[in-house]
C-alpha positions as CSV (number, residue, x, y, z in Angstrom):
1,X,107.0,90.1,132.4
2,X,106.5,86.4,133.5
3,X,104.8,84.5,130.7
4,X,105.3,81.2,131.2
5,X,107.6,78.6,130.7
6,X,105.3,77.2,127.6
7,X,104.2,80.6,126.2
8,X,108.0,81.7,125.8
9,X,109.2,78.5,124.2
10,X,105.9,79.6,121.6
11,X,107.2,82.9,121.5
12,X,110.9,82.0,120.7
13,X,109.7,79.4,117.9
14,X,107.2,82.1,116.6
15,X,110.2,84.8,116.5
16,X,112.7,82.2,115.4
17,X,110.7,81.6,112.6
18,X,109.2,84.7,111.5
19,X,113.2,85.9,111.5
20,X,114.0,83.1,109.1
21,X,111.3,83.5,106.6
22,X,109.8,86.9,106.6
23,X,106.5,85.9,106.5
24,X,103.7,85.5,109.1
25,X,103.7,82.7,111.1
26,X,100.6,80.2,111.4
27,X,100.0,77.8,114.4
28,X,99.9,74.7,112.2
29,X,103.9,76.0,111.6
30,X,104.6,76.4,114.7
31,X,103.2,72.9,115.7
32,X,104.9,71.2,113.0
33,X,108.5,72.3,112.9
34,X,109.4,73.1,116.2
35,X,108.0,70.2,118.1
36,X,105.8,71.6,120.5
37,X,103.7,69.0,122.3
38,X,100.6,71.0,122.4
39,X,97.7,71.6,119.6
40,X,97.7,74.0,117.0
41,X,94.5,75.1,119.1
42,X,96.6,75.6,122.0
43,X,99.6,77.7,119.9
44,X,96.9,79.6,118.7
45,X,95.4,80.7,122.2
46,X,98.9,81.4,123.2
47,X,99.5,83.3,120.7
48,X,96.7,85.1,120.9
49,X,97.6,85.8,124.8
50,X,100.9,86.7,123.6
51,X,99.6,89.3,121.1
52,X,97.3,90.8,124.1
53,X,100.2,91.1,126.0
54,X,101.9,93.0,123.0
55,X,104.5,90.6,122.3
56,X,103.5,89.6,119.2
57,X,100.8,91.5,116.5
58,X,99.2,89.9,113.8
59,X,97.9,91.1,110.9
60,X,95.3,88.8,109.3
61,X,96.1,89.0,105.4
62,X,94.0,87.7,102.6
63,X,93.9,84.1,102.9
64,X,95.1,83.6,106.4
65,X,92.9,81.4,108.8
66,X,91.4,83.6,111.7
67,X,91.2,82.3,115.3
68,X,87.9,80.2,116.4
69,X,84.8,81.3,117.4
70,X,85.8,79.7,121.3
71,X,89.4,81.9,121.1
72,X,87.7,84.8,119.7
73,X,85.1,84.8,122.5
74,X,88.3,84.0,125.0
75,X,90.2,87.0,124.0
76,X,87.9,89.9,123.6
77,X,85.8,88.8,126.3
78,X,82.2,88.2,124.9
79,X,80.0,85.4,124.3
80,X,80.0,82.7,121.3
81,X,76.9,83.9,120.1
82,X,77.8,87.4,119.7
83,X,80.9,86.7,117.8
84,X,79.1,84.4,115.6
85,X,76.9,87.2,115.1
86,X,79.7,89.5,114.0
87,X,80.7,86.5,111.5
88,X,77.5,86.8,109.8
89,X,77.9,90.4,109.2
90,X,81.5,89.8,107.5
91,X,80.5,86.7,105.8
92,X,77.8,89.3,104.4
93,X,80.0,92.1,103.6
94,X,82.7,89.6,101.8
95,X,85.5,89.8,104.1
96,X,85.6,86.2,105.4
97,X,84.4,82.7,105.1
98,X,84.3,79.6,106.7
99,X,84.8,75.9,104.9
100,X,84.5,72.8,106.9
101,X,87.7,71.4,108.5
102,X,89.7,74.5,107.0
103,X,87.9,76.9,109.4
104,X,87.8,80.8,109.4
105,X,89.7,82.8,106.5
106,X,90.1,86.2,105.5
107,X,88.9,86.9,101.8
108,X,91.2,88.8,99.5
109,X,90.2,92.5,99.0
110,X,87.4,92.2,95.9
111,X,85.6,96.0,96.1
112,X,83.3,94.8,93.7
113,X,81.3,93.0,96.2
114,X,80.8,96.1,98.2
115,X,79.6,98.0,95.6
116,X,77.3,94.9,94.3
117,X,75.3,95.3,97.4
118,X,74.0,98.9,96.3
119,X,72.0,97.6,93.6
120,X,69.2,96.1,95.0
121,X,68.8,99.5,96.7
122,X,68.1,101.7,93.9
123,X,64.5,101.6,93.3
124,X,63.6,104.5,91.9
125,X,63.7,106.5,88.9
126,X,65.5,109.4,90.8
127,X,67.9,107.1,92.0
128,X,68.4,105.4,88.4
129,X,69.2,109.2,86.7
130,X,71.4,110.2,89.8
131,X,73.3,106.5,89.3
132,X,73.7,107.2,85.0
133,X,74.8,110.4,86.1
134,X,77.5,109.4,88.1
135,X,78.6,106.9,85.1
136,X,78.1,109.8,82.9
137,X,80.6,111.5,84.9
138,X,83.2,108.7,85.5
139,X,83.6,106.8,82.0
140,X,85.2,109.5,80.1
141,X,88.1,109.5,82.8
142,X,87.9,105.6,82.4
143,X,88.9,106.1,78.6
144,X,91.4,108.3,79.2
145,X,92.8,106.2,81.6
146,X,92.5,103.4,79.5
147,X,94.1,105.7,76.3
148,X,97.6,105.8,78.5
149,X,97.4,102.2,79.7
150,X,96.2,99.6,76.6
151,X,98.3,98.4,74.3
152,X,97.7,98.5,70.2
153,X,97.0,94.5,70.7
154,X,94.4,95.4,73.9
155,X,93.0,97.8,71.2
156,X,92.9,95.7,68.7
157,X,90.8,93.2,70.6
158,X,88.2,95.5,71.4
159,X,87.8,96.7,67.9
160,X,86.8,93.3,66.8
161,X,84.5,93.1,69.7
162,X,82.2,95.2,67.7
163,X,83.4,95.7,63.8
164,X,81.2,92.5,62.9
165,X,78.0,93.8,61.8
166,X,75.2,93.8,63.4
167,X,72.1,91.2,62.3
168,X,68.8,92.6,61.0
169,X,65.5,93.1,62.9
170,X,65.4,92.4,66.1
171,X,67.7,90.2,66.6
172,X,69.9,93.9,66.0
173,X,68.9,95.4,69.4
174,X,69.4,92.1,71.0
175,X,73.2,91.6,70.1
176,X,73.5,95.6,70.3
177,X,72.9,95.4,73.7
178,X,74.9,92.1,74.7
179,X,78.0,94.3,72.8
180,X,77.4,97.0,74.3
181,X,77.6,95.9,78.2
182,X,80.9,94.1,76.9
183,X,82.4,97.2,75.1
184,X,82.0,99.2,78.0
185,X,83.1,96.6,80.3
186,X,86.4,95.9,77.9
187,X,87.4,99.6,78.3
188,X,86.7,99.6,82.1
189,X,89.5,96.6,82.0
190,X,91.8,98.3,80.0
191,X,91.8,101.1,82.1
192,X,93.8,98.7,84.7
193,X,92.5,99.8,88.2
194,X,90.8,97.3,90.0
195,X,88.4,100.2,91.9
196,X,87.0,101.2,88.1
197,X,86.8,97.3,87.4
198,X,84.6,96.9,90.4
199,X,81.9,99.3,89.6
200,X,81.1,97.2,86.6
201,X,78.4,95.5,87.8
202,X,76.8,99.0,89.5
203,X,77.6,101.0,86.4
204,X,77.4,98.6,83.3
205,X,75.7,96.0,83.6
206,X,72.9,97.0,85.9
207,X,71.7,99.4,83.4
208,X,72.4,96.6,80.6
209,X,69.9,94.5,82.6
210,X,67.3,97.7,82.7
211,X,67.3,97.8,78.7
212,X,66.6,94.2,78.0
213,X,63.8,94.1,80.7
214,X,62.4,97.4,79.5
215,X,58.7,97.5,77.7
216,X,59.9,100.0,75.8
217,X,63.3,98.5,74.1
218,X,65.5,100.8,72.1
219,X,64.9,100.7,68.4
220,X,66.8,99.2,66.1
221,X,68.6,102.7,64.4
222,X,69.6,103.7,67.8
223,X,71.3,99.9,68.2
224,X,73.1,100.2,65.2
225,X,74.4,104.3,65.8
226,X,75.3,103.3,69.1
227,X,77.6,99.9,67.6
228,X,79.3,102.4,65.0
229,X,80.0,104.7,67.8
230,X,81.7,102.1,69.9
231,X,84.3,101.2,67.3
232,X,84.6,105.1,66.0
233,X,86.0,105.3,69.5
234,X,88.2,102.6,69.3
235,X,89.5,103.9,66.0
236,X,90.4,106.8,67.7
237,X,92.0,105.6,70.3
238,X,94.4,103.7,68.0
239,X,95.3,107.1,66.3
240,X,95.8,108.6,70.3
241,X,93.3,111.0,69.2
242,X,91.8,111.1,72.8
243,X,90.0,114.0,72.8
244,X,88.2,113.2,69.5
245,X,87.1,109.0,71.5
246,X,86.1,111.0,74.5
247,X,83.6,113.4,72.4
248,X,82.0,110.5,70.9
249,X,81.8,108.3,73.9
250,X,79.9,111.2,75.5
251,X,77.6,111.3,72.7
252,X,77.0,107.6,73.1
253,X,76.5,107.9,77.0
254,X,73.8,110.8,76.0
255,X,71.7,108.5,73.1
256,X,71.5,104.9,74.2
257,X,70.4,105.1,77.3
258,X,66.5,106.0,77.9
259,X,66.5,107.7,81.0
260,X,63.8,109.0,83.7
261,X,62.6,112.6,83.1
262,X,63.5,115.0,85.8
263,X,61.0,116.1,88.2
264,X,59.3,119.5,88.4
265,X,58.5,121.6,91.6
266,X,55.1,122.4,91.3
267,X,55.5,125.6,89.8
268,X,56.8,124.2,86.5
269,X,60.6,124.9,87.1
270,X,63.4,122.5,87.9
């Protein structure tokens, strides 16, 4: 295959490289230390041209710069506008960005953005229950998880989180509820999987955000049972009584939340 004189003195400092350090191999590199009298533009057309031609592949990790729009256009064969359109929609979905003069990067992986996007979604009751549910369902393997991974110091923080008493009146439901989105999200963390960690803001503290703008507020017996429950499971964490934390976090999931009654067919049944 014929490449050209300058696209194989490119490919040999791009291999040469690559060999030396193990790591991919940016345009700006290439430009610098291997004194190539052409743009970092121009390396990364070639590149891209070499890559086409199945000479090179590149993978674009977290952090690494991404071609322009002009070379993107150039290599897959479409206009400007409809790869700035497809920019947009991964600028949206949290893959990439663009800064002035440091141009198109990739993001590192966050899932929580993904699943952030759901909550302006849910809109209705149904959806709400079917959404608590699916915490309902997912939290008591969180603690377990949690139960193998924290250590007695971990613990030990979240205990105090919530040993402090609570004040009186209202100002009880209101610090009830600020502990309790931080309880839960404290055992999410502990449970050290970056996929549970995500859902936080779906799972935790959308629902949080439901109480405190709720016309009909918890009272304040049900914010204090709900405090006492939190560090009852702590407590029994510490002892690696897991079976005993998960049966009172499931009473906790079943009492402090309000949730939507479930609809009836017409004939009275489920």
């Amino acid at each position: 295959m014929d490449i050209g004189a300058r696209a194989k003195k490119i490919l040999h400092a791009v291999v040469s490289e690559y060999l030396a350090t193990g790591e991919a191999v940016g345009s700006q590199t290439v430009t610098r230390r291997y004194g190539l009298e052409v743009s970092a533009a121009t390396v990364r057309t070639v590149m891209g041209d070499l890559e086409e031609a199945g000479l090179l592949k590149h993978a674009h990790t977290s952090g690494g710069r991404l071609p322009t729009e002009h070379d993107l256009a150039r290599r897959f064969g479409v206009s400007r506008a409809l790869v700035r359109e497809a920019i947009q929609a991964l600028k949206a979905l949290g893959i990439v960005e663009s800064r002035p003069r440091t141009g198109l990067r990739v993001l590192p992986f966050d899932p929580s953005c993904h699943f952030d996007q759901v909550i302006p979604r849910i809109r209705t009751d149904g959806e709400r229950a079917e959404l608590y549910e699916f915490r309902c369902l997912l939290e008591p393997a969180v603690l377990r998880l949690a139960a193998r991974r924290a250590s007695r110091a971990a613990l030990d923080d979240l205990e105090a989180l919530v040993r402090a008493p609570l004040p009186r009146g209202g100002g009880a439901v209101r610090a009830a509820l600020a502990r309790d989105v931080a309880f839960h999200e404290g055992l999410w963390r502990l449970a050290g999987n970056r996929f549970v960690w995500s859902l936080r803001g779906l799972l935790l503290r959308y629902f949080g955000g439901l109480e405190r703008a709720s016309e009909r507020p918890i009272g304040e017996a049900v914010a204090r049972k709900a405090n006492a429950e939190h560090r009852a499971i702590v407590r029994a964490l510490i002892r690696g009584d897991v079976d005993h934390a998960e049966r009172i976090l499931r009473r906790n999931l079943g009492t402090f939340r309000t949730r939507p009654a479930r609809r009836r067919s017409r004939g009275g049944g489920r």
